[in-house]
C-alpha positions in Angstrom: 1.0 13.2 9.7 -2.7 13.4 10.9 -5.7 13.4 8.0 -8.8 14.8 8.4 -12.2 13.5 7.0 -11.9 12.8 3.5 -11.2 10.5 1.0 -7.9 9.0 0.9 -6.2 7.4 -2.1 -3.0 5.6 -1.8 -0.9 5.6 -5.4 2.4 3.3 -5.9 4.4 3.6 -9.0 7.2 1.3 -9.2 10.3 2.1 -11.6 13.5 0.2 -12.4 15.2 2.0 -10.4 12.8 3.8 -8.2 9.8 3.5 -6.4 7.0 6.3 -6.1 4.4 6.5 -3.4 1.7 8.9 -2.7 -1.0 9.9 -0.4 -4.3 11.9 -1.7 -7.2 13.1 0.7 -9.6 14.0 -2.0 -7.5 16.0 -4.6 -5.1 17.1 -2.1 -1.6 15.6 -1.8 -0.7 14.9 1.8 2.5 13.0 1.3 4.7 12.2 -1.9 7.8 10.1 -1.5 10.3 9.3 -4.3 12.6 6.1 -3.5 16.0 5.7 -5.1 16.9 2.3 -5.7 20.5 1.4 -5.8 22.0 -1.2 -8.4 23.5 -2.8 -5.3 20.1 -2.7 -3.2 18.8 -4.5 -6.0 21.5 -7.4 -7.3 20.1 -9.9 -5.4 17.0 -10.0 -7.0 16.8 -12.3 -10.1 13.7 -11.3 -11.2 11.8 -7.8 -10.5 8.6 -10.0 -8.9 11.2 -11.1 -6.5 11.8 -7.4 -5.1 8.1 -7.6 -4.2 8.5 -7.9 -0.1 11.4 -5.8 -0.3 9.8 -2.8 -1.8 6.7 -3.3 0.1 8.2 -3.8 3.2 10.0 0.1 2.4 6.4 1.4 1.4 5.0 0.0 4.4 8.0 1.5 6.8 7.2 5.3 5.0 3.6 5.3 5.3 4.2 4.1 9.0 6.5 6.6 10.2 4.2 9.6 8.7 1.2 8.2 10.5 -0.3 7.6 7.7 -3.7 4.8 9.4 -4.0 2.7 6.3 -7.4 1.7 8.2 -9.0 4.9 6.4 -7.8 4.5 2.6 -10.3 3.8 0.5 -8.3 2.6 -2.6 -4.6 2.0 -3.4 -4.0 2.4 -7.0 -0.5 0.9 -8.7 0.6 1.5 -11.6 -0.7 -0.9 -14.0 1.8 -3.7 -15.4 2.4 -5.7 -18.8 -0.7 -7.6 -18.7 -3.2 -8.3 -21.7 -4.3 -5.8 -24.0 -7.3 -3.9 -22.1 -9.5 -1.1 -23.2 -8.4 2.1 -20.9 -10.5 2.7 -16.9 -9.7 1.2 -13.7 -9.3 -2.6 -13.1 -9.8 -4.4 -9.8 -6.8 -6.2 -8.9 -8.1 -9.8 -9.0 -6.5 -13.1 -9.0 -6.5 -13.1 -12.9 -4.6 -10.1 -12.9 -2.2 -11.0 -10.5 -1.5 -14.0 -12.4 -0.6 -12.3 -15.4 1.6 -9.6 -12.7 3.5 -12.0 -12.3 3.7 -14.1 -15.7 3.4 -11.4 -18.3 1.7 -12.5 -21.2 3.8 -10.6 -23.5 6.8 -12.4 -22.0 8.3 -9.6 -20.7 9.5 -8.2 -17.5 8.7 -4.6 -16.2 8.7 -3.0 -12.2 5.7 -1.8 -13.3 4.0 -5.0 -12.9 4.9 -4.7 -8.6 2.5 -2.0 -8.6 -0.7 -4.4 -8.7 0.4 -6.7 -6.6 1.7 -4.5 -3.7 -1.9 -2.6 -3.8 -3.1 -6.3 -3.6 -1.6 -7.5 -0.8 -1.9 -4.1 1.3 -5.6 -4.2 0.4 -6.3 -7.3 1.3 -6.0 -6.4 4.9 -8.0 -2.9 5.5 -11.3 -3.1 6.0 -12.5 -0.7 3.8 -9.6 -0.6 0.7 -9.3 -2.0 -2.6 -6.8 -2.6 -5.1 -6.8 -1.2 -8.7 -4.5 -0.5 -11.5 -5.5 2.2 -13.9 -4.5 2.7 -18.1 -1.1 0.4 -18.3 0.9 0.9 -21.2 -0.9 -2.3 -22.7 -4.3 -0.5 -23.5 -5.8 -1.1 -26.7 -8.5 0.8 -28.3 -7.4 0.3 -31.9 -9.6 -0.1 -34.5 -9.1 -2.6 -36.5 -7.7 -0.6 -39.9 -5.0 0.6 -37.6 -3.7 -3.1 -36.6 -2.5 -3.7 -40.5 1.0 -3.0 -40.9 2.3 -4.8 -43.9 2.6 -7.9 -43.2 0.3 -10.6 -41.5 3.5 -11.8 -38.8 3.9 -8.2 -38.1 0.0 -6.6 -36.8 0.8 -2.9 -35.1 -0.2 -3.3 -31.2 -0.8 -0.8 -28.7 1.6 -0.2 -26.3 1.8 3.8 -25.2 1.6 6.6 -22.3 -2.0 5.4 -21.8 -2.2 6.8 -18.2 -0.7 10.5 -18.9 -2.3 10.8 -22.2 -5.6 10.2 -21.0 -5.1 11.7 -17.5 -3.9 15.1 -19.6 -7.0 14.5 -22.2 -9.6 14.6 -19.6 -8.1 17.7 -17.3 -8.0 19.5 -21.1 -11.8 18.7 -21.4 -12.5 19.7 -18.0 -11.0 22.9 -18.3 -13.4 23.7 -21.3 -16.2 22.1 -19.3 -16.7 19.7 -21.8 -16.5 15.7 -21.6 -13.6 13.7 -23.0 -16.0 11.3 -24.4 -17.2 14.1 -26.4 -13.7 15.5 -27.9 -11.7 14.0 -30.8 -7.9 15.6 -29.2 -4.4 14.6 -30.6 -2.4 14.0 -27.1 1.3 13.9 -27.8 3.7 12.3 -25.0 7.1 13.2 -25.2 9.6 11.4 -22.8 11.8 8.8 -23.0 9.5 7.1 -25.6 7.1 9.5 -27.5 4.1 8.8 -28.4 1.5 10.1 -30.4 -2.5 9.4 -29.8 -5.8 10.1 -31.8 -8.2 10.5 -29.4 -12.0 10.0 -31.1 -14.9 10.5 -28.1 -12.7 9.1 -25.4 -11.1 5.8 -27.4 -7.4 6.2 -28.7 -8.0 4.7 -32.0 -4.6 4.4 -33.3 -1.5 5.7 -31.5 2.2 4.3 -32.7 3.8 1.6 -30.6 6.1 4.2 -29.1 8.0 1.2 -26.7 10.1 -0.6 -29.3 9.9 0.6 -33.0 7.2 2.8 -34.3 6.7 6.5 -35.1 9.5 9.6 -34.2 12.8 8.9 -32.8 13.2 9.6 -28.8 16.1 10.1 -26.7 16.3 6.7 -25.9 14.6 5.2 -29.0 14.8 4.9 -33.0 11.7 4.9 -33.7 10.4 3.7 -37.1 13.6 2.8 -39.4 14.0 2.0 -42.5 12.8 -1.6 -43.0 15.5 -2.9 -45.7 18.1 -1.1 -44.2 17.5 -2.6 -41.0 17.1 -6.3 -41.8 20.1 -6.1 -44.0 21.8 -4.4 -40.3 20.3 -7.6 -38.5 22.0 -10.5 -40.9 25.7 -8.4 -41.2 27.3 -10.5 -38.7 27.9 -7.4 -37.2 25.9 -7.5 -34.0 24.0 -10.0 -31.9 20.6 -10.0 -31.3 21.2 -8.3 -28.1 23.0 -5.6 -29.6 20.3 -5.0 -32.1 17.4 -5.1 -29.5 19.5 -2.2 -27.3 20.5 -0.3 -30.7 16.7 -0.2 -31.2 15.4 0.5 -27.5 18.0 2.4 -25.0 20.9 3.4 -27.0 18.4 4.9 -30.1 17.5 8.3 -30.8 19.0 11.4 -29.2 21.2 8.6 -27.4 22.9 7.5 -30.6 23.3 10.4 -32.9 24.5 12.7 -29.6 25.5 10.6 -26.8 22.8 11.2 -23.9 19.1 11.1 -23.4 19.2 14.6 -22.0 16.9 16.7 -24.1 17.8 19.4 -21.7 21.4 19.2 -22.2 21.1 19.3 -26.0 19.2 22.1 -25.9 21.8 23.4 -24.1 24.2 22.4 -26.5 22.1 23.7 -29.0 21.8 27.3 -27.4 26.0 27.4 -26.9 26.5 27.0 -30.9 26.4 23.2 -31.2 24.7 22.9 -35.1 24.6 19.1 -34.9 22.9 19.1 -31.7 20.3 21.7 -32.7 20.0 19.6 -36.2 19.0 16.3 -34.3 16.8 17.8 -32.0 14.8 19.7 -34.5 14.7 16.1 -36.2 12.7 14.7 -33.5 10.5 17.6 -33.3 10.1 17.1 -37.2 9.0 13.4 -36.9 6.7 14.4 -34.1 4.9 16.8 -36.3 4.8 14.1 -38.9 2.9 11.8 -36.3 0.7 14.8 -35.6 -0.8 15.1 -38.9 -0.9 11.3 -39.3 -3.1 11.3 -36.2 -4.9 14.4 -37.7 -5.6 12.1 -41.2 -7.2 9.3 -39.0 -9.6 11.3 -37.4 -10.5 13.3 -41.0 -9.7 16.7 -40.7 -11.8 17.2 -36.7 -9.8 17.5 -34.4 -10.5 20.2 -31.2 -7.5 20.2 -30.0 -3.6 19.2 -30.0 -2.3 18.0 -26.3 1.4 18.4 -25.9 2.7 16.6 -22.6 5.1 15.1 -20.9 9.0 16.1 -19.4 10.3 17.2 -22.9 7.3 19.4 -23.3 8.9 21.9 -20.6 11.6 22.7 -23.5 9.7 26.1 -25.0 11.8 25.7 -27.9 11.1 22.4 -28.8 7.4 22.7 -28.1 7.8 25.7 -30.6 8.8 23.2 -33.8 6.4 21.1 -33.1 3.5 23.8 -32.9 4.8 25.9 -35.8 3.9 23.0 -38.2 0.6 21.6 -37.1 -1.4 25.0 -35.1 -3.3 24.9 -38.3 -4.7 21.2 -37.6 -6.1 22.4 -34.4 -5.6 24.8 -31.2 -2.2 23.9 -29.6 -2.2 23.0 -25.6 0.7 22.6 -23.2 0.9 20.3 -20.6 4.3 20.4 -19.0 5.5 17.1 -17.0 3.6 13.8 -16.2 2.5 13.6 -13.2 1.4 10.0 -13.1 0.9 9.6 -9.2 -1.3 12.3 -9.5 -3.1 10.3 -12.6 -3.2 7.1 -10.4 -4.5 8.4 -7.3 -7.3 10.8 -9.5 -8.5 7.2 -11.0 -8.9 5.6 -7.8 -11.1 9.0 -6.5 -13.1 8.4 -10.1 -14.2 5.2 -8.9 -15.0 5.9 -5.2 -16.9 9.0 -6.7 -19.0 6.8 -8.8 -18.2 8.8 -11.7 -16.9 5.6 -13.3 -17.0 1.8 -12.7 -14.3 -0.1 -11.6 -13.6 -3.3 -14.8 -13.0 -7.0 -13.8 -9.9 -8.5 -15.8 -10.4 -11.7 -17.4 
């Protein structure tokens, strides 16, 4: 596949099970690639850094039979990792960042984390490219009110859709012509984990910790329970601590009232007479109106607009609960899908652009 003169932006977006690679020239796509990884392609892999040659050699091996000449990217952009809280924008990837790639400081594991360090080591080599990650999940803009939770062992952190949410916040502002660093918006992600953001002049100043226990129930994910209930769950004897932790984060939500993450097939179910499936899933369109007009009480009453995003947000009849209980906070948008390579590759353009500065991570 032969480019012409442009800019060219290469995004990687590794999964758990998949890895996603794309080519930009400007804001054109010229290739998109979606690889499946197999349970058995990956067993041998102890940890995910491990799978690090392996998936770069198959990035490498695509990019090479399209014809893609690396020697005119400008910028390949992966998706950023579990690293230290950050406030949102593009990072280089330095040797600080790699570091923590590698060694999460939240002491946790995620294929997300590959993303830096393949851009890194593909970079290294082109003449004219550099590596960048751009909003991981780990960006914190919180003011400080919104880190009391309760208790002092137990601060809320921010851990959300950070790339789509703002990726979507910034294409709303555009379409009106207007700068997201001018906008208060309410950007809700719905997906496997939903979260919830309030948006004030381009900073998400409190969004709930959508990863592992705060805010509505997803398909995969409980959401905020009820404290007592829960610790009294914890010290039954019942369950381990794993058991707990996957009850919480995997088999929560739409997975444990219904059996399957599949907001689709519930609405489906739903549609053919199914009561219970219809009352669960307006449930979790219920709770995410209830983080709606949380987010519209933190930014007092001025909000221009409500953002609704993300795979679920294709379901016309779940958007619809949601809209019917907060279009009087604030005009109701809808942004179907995520399109995070898109997002990624966008950021890296940013930078090249000029129209914003690329951050160092310490």
């Amino acid at each position: 596949m032969k480019l012409s003169n442009g800019i060219r932006v290469i995004a990687i977006n590794p999964g758990s099970t998949s890895t996603k690679i794309a080519v930009y020239e400007n804001e054109t796509p010229v290739l998109i690639k979606n690889i499946t990884h197999t349970p058995e392609e990956l067993a041998p892999f102890k940890k995910i850094t491990d799978q690090f040659e392996y998936r770069k050699n198959i990035i490498c091996k695509i990019l090479n039979d399209a014809e893609i000449r690396l020697d005119l990217v400008r910028a390949i952009v992966g998706r950023g990792g579990l690293v230290k809280p950050i406030e949102s924008g593009v990072y280089i990837v330095n040797e600080a960042m790699k570091r923590d790639l590698i060694n999460s400081p939240l002491g946790a594991e995620h294929a997300s984390n590959l993303g830096g360090l393949i851009a890194a080591d593909m970079a290294k080599n082109l003449p004219d490219a550099k590596a960048y990650i751009a909003n991981p999940v780990v960006v914190d803009e919180l003011d400080d009110i919104a880190r009391y939770s309760g208790h002092p062992l137990l601060p809320r952190i921010s851990i959300f859709h950070a790339l789509n949410q703002k990726a979507v916040a910034r294409q709303h502002a555009r379409s009106l012509m207007q700068k997201y660093e001018d906008m208060n918006l309410i950007v809700v992600h719905l997906g496997g984990g939903i979260t919830v953001g309030a948006h004030k002049k381009g900073r998400v100043v409190d969004v709930n910790q959508g990863l592992d226990g705060d805010g509505p129930f997803s398909p995969e994910r409980t959401g905020t329970l009820p404290v007592g209930s829960l610790i009294r769950l914890c010290y039954s004897g019942k369950y381990t601590l794993e058991e707990v932790l996957k009850m919480n984060k995997g088999n929560g939500g739409l997975v444990a009232y219904l059996g399957t993450n599949s907001a689709y097939d519930i609405e489906k179910r739903a549609q053919e007479g199914d009561e219970e499936a219809k009352k669960i899933f307006e449930a979790m369109a219920y709770q995410v109106a209830k983080e709606v007009g949380a987010m519209y009480a933190v930014l007092c009453g001025v909000v221009d607009g409500i953002l609704i995003t993300g795979g679920i947000a294709h379901s016309k009849w779940f958007v619809n609960q949601i809209s019917q209980r907060v279009h009087k906070m604030a005009p109701v948008h809808i942004y179907p899908g995520e399109d995070e390579m898109r997002a990624l590759a966008f950021n890296g353009l940013r930078v090249i652009r000029g129209e914003t500065i690329a951050k160092e991570y310490v």
